[in-house]
N, CA, C and O atoms as CSV, one atom per row, in Angstrom:
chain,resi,resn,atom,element,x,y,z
A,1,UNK,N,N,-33.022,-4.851,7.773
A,1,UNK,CA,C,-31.621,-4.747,7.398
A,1,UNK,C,C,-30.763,-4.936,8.641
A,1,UNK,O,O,-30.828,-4.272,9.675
A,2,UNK,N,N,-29.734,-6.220,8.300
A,2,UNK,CA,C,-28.898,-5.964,9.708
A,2,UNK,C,C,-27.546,-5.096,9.695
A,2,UNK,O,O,-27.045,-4.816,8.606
A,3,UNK,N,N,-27.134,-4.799,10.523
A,3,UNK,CA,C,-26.368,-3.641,10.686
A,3,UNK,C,C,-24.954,-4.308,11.421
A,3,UNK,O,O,-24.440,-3.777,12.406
A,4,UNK,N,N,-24.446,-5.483,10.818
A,4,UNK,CA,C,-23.849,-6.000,11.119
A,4,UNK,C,C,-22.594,-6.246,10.269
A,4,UNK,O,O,-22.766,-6.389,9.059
A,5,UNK,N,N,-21.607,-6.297,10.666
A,5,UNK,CA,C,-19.775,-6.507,9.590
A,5,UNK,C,C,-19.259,-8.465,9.936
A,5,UNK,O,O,-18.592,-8.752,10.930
A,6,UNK,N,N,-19.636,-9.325,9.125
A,6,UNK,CA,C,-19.126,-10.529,9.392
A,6,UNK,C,C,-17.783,-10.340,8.701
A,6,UNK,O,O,-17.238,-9.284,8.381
A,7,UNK,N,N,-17.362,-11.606,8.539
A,7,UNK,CA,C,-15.938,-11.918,8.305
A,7,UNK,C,C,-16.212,-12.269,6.661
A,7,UNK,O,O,-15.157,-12.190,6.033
A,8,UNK,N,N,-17.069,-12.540,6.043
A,8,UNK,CA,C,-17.219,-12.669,5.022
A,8,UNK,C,C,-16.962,-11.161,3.846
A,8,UNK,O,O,-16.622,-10.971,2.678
A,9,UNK,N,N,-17.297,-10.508,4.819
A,9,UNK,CA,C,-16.803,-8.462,4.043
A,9,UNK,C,C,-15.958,-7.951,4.228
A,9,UNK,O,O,-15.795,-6.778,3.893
A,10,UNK,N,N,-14.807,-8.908,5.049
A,10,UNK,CA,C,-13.506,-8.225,5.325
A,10,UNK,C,C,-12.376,-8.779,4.094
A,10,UNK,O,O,-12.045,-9.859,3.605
A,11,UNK,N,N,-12.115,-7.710,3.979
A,11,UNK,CA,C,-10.974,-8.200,2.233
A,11,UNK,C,C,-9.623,-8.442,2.927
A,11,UNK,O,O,-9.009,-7.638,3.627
A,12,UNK,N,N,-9.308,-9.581,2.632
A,12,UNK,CA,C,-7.991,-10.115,3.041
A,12,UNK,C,C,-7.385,-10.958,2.116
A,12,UNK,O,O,-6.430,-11.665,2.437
A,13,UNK,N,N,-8.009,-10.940,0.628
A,13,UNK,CA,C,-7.262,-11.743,-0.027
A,13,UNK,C,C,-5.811,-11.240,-0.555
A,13,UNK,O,O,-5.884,-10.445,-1.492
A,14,UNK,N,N,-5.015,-11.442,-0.284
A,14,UNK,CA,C,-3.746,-10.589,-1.074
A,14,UNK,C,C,-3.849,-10.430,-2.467
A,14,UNK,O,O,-3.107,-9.589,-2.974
A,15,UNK,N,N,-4.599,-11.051,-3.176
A,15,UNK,CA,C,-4.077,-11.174,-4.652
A,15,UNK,C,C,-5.053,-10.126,-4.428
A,15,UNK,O,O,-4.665,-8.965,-4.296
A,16,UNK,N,N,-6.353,-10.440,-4.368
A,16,UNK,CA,C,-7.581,-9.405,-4.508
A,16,UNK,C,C,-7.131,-7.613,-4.366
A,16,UNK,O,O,-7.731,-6.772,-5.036
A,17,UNK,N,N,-5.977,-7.231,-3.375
A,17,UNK,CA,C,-5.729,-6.424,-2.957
A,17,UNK,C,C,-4.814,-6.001,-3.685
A,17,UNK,O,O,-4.956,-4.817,-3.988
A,18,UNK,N,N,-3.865,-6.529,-4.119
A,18,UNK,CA,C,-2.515,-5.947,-5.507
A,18,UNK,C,C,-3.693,-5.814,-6.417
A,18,UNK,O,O,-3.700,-4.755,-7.045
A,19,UNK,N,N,-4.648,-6.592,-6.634
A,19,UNK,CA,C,-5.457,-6.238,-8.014
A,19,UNK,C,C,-6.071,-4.887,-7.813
A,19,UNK,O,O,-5.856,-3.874,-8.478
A,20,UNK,N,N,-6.960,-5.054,-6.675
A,20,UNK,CA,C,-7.421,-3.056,-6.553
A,20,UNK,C,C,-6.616,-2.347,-6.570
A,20,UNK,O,O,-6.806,-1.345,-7.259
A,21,UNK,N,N,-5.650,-2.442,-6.031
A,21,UNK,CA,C,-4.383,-1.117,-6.050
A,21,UNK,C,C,-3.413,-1.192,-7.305
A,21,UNK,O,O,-2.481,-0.393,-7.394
A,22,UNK,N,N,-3.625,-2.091,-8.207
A,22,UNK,CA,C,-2.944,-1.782,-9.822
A,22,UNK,C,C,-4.369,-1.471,-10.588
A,22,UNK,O,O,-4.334,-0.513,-11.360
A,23,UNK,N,N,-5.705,-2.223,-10.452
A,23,UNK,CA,C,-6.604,-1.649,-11.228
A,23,UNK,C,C,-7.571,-0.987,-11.205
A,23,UNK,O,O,-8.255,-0.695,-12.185
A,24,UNK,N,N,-7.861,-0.478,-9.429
A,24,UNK,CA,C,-8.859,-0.030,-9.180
A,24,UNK,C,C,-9.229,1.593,-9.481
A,24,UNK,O,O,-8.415,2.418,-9.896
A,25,UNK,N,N,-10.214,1.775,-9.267
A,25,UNK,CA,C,-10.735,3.224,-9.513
A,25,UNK,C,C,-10.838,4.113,-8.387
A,25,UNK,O,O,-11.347,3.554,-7.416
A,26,UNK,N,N,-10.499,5.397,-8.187
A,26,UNK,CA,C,-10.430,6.025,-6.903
A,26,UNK,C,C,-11.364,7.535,-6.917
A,26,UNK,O,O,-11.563,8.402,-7.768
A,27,UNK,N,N,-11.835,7.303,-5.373
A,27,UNK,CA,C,-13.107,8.556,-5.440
A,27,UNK,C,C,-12.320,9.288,-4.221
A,27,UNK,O,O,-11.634,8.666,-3.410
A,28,UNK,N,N,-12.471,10.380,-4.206
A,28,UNK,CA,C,-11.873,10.831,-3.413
A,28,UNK,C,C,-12.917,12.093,-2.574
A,28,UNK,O,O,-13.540,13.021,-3.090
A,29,UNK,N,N,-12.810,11.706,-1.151
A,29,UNK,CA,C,-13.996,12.694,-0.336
A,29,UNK,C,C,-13.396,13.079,0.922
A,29,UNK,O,O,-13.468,12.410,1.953
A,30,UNK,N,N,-12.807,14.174,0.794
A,30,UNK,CA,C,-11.990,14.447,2.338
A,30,UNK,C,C,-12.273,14.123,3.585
A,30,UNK,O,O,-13.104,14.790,4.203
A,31,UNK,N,N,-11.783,13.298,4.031
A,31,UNK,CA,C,-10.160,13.090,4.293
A,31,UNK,C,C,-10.196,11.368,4.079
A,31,UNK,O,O,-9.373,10.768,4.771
A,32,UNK,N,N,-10.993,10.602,3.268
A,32,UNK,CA,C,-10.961,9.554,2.866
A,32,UNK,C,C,-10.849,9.677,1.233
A,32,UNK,O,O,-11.261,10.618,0.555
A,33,UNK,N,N,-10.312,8.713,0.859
A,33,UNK,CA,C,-10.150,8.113,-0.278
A,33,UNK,C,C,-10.353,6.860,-0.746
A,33,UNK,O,O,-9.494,6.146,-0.230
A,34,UNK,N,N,-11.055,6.227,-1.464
A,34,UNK,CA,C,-11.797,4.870,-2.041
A,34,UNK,C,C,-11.352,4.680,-3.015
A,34,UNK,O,O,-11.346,5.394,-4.017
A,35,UNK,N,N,-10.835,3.482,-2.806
A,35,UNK,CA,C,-10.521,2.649,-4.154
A,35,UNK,C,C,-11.278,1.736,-4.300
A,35,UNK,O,O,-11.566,1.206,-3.227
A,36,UNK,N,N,-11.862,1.191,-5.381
A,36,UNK,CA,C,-13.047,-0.072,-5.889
A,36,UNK,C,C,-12.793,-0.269,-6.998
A,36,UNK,O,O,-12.451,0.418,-7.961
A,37,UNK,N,N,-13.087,-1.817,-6.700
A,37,UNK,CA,C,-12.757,-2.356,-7.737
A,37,UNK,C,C,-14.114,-3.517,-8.222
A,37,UNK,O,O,-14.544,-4.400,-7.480
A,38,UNK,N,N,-14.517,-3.288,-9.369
A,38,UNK,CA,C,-16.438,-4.505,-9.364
A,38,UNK,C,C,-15.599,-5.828,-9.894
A,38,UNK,O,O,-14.822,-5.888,-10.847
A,39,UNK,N,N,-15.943,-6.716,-9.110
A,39,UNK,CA,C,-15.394,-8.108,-9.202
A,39,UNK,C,C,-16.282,-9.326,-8.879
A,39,UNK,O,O,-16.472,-9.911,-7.813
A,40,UNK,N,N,-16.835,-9.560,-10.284
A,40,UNK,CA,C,-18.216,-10.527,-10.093
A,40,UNK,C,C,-17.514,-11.894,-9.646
A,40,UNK,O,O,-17.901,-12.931,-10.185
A,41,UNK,N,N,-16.836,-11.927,-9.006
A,41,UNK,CA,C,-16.606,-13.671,-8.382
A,41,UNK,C,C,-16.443,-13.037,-6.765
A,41,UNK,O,O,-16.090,-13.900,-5.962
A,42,UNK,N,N,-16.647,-11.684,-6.197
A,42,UNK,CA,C,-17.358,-11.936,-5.124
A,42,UNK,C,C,-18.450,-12.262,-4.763
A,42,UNK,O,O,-19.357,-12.094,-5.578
A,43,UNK,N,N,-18.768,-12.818,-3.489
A,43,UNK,CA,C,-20.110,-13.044,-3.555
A,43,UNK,C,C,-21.109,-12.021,-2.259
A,43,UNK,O,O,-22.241,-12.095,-1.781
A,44,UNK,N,N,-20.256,-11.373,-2.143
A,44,UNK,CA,C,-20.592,-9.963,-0.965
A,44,UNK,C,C,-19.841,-8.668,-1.599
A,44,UNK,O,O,-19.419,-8.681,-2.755
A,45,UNK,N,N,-19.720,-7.596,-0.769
A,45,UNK,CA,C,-18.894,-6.331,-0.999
A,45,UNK,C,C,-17.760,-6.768,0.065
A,45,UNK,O,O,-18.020,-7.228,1.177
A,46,UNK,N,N,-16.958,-6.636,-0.251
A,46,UNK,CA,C,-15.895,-6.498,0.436
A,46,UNK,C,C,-14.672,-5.423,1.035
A,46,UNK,O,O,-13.860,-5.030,0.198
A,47,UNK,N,N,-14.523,-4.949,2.432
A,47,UNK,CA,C,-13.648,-3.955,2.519
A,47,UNK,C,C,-12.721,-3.434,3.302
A,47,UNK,O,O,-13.075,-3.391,4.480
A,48,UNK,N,N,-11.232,-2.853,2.996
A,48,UNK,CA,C,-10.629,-2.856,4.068
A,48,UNK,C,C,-10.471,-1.581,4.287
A,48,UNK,O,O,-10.910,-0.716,3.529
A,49,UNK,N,N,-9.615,-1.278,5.698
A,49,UNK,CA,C,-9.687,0.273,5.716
A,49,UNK,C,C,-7.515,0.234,5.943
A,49,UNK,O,O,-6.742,-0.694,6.183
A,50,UNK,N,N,-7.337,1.477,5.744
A,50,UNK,CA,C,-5.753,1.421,5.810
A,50,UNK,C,C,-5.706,3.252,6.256
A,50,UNK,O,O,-6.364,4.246,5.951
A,51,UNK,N,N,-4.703,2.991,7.001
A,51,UNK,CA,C,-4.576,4.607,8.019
A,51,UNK,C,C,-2.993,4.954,7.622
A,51,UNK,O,O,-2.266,4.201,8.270
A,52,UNK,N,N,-2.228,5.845,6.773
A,52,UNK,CA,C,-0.630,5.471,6.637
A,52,UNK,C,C,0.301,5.787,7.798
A,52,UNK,O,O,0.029,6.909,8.225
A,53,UNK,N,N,1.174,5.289,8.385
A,53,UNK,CA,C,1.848,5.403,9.522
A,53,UNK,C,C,2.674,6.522,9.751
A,53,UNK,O,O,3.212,6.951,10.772
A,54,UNK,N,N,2.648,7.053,8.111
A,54,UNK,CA,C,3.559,8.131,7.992
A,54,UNK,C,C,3.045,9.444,8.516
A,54,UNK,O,O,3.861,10.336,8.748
A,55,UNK,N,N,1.592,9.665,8.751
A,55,UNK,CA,C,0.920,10.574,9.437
A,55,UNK,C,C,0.310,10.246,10.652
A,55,UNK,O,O,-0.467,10.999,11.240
A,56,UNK,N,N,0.645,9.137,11.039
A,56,UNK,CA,C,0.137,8.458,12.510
A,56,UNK,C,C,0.749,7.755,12.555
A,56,UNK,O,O,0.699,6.810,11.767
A,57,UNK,N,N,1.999,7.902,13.885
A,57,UNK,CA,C,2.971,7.366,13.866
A,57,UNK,C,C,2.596,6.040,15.236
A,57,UNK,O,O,3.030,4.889,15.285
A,58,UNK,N,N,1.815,6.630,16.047
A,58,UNK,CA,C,1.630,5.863,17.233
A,58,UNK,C,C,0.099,4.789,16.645
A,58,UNK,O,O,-0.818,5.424,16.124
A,59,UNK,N,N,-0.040,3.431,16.759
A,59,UNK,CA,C,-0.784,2.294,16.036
A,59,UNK,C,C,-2.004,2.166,17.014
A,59,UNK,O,O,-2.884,1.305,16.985
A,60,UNK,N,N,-1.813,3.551,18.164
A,60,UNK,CA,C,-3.176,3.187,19.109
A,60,UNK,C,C,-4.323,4.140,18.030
A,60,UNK,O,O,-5.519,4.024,17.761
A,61,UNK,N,N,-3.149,5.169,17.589
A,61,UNK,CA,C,-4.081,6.227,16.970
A,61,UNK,C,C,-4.894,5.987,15.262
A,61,UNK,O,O,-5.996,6.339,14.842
A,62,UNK,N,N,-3.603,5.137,14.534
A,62,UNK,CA,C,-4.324,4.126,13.430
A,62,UNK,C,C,-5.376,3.423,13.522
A,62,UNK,O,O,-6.286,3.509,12.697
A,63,UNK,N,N,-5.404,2.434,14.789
A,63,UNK,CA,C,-6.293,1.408,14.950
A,63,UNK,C,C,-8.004,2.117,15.068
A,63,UNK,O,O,-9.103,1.769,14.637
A,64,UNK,N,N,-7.475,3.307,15.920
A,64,UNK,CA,C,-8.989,4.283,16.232
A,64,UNK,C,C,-9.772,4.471,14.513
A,64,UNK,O,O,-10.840,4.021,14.098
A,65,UNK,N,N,-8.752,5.292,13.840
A,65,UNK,CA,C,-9.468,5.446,12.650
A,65,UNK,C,C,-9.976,4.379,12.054
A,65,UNK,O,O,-11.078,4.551,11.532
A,66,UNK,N,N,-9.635,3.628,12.000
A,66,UNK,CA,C,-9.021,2.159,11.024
A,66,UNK,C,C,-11.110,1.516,11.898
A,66,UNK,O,O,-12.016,0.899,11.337
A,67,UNK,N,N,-11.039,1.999,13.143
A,67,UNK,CA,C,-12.191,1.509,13.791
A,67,UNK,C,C,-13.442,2.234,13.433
A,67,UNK,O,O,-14.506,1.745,13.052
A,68,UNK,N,N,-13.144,3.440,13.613
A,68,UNK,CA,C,-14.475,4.664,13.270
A,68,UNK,C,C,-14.827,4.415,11.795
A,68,UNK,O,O,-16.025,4.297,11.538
A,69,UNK,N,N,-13.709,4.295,10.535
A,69,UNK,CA,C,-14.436,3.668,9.135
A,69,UNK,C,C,-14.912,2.464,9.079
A,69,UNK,O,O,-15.697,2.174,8.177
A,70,UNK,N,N,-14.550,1.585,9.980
A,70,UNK,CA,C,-15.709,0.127,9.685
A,70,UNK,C,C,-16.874,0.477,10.050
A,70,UNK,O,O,-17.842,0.227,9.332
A,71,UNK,N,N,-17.013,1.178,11.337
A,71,UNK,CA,C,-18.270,1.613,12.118
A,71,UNK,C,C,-19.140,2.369,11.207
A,71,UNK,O,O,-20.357,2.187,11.204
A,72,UNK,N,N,-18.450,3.361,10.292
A,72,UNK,CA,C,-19.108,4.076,9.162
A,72,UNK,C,C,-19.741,3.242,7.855
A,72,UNK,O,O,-20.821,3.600,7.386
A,73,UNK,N,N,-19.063,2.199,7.340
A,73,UNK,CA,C,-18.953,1.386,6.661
A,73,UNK,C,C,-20.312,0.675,7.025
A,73,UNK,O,O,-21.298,0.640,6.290
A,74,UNK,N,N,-20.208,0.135,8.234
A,74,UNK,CA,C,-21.606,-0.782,8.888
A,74,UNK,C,C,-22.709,-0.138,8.606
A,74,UNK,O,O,-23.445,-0.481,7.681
A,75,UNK,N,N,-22.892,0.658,9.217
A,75,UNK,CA,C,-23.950,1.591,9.443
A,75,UNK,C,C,-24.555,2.335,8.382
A,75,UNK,O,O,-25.571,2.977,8.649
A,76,UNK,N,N,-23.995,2.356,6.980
A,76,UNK,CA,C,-24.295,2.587,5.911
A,76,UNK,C,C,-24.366,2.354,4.860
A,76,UNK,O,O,-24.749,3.092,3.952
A,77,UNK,N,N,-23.806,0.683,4.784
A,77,UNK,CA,C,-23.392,-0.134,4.162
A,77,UNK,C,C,-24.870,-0.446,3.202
A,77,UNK,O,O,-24.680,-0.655,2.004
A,78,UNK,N,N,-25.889,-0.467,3.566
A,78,UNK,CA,C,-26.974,-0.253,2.896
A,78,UNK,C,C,-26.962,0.579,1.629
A,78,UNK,O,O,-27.062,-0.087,0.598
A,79,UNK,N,N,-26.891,1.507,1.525
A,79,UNK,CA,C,-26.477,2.314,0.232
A,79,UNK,C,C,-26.142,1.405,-0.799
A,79,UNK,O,O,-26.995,1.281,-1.678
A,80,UNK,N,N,-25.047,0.703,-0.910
A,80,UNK,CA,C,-24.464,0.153,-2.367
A,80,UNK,C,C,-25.624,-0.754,-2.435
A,80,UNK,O,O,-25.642,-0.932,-3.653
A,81,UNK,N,N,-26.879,-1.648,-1.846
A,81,UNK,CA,C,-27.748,-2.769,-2.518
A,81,UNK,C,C,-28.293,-2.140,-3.452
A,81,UNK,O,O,-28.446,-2.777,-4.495
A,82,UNK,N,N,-28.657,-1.043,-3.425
A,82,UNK,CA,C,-29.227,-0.889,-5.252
A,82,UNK,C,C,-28.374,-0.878,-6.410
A,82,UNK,O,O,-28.668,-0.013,-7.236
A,83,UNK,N,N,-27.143,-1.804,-6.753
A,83,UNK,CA,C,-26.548,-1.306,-7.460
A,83,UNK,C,C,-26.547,-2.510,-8.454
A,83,UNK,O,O,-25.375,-2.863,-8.585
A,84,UNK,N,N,-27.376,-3.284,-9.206
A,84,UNK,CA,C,-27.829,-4.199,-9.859
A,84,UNK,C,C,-26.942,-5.344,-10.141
A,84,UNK,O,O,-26.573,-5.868,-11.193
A,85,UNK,N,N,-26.703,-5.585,-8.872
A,85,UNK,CA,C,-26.478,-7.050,-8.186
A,85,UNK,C,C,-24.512,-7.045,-8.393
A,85,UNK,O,O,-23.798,-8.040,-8.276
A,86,UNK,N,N,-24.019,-5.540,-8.736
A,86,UNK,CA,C,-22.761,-5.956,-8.646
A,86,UNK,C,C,-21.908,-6.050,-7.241
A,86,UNK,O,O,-22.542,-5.353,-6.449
A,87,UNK,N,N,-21.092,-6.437,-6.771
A,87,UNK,CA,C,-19.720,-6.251,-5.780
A,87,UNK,C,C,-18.796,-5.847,-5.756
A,87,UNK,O,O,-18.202,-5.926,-6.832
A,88,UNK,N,N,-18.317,-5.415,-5.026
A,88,UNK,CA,C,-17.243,-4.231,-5.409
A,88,UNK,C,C,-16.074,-4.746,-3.573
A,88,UNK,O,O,-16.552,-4.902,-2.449
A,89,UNK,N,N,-14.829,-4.845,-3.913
A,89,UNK,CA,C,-13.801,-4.622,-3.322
A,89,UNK,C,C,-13.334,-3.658,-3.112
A,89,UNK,O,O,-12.818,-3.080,-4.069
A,90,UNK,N,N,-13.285,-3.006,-1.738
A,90,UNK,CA,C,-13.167,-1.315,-1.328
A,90,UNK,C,C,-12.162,-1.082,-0.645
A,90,UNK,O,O,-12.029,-1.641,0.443
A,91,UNK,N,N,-11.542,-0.502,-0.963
A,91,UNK,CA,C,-10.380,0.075,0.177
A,91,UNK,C,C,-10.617,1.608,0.364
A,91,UNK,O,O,-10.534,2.488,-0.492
A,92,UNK,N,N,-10.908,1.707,1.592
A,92,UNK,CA,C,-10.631,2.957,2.799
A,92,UNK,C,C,-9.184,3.611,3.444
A,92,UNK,O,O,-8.530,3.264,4.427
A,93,UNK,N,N,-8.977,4.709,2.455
A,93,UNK,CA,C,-7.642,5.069,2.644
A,93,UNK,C,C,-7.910,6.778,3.212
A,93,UNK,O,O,-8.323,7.798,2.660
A,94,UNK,N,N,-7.509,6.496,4.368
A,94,UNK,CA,C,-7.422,7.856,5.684
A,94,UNK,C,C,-6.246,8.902,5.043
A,94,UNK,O,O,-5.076,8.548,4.906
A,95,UNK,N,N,-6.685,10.078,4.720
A,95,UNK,CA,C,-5.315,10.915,3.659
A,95,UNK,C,C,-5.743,12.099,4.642
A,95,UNK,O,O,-5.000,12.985,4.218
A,96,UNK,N,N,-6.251,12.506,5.374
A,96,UNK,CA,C,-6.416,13.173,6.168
A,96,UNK,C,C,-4.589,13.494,7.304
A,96,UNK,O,O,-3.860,12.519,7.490
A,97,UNK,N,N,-4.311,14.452,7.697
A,97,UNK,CA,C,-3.098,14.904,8.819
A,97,UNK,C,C,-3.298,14.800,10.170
A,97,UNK,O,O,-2.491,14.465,11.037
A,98,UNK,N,N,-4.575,15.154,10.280
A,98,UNK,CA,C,-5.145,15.434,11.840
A,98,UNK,C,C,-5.702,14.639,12.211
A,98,UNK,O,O,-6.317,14.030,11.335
A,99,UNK,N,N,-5.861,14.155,13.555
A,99,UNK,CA,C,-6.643,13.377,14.321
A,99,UNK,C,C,-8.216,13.177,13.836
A,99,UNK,O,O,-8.774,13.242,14.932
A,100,UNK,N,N,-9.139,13.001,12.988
A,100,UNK,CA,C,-10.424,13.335,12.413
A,100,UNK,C,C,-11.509,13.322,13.894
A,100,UNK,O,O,-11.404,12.574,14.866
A,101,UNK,N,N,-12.437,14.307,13.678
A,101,UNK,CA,C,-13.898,13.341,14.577
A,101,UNK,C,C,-14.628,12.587,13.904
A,101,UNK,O,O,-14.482,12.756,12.694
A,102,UNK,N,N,-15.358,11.821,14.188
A,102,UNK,CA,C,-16.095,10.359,13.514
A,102,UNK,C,C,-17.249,11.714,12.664
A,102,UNK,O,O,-17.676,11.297,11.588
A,103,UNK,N,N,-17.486,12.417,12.841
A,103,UNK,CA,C,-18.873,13.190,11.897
A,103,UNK,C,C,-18.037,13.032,10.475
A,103,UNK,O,O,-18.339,12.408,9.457
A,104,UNK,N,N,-16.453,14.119,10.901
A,104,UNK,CA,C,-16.007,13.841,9.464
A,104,UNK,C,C,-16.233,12.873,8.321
A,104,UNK,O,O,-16.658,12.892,7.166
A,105,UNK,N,N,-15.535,11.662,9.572
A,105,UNK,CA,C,-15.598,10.299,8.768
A,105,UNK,C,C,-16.823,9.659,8.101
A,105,UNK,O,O,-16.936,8.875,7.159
A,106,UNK,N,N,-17.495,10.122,8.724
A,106,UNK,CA,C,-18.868,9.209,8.527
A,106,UNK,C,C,-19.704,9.856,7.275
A,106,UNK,O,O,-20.583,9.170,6.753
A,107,UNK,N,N,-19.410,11.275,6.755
A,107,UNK,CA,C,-20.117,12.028,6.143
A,107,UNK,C,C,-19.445,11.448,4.949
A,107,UNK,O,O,-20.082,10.968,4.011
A,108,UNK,N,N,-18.111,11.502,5.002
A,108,UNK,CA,C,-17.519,11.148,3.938
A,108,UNK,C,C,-17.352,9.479,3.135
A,108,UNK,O,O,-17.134,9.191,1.958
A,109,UNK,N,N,-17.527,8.753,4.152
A,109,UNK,CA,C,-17.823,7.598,3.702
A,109,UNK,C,C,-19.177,7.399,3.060
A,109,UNK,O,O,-19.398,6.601,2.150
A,110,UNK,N,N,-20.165,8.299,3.690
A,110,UNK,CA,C,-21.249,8.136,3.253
A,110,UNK,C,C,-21.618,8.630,2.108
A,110,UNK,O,O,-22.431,7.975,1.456
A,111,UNK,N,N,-21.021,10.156,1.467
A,111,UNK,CA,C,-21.354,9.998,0.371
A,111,UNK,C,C,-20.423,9.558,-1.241
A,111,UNK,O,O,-20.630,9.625,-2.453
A,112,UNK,N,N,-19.205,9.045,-0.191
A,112,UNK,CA,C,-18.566,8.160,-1.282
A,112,UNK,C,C,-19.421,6.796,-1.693
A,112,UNK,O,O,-19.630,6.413,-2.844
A,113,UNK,N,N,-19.895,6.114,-0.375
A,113,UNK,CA,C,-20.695,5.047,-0.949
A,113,UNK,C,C,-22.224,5.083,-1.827
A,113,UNK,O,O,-22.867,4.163,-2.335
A,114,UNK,N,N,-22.509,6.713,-1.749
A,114,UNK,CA,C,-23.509,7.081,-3.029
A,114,UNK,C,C,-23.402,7.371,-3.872
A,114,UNK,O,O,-24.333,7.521,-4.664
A,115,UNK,N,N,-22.044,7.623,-4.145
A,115,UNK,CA,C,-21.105,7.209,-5.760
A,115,UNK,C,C,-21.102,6.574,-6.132
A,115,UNK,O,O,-21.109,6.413,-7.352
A,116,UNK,N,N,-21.085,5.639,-5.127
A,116,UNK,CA,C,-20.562,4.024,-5.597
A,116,UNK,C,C,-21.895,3.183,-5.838
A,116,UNK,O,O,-21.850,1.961,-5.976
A,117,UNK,N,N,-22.811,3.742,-5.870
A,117,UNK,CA,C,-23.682,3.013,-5.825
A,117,UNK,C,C,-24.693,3.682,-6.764
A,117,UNK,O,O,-25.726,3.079,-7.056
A,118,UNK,N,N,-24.470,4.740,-7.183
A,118,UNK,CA,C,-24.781,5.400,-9.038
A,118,UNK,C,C,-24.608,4.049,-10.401
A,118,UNK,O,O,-24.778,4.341,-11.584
């Protein structure tokens, strides 16, 4: 298994993205929140992460989080292949106040993506 994030799993389609956030489904695992959406004309998982500015006002301190959930994301991204061959468009939404440590993050991504993969 490689443990690697190409450009092919990063969600940047705009339309793709109004569509998860009017139709997607949301799991919620402190201090992250997941939205997914299963969309068989991907041909990977796809995912972005979003930090709101309104609780992190300075973009050195966004970018950190915004960094520690891809890193979480990578590294565990394994989880969703058993999920009988669907794809799913993910958004990573930081609802957390405080500065997080990466254990937080990582626990919580991790067992949101064993939800997601039920």
């Amino acid at each position: 298994m490689k443990f690697n994030f190409p450009k092919e799993e990063k969600l940047k389609s705009q339309r793709l993205i109004e569509q998860l956030i009017a139709e997607g489904r949301t799991l919620k695992t402190f201090p992250i929140k997941v939205i997914y959406l299963s969309d068989a004309s991907l041909e990977c998982h796809q995912i972005a992460c979003s930090v709101p500015k309104r609780n992190f006002k300075l973009a050195v301190r966004r970018n950190r989080i915004k960094r520690q959930m891809k890193e979480s994301y990578r590294l565990h991204k394994h989880l969703l292949t058993n999920n009988n061959g669907k794809n799913f468009a993910i958004l990573f939404v930081y609802i957390g106040k405080e500065k997080p440590l990466y254990d937080q993050i990582d626990s919580a991504i991790q067992s949101s993506l064993k939800q997601l993969a039920l």
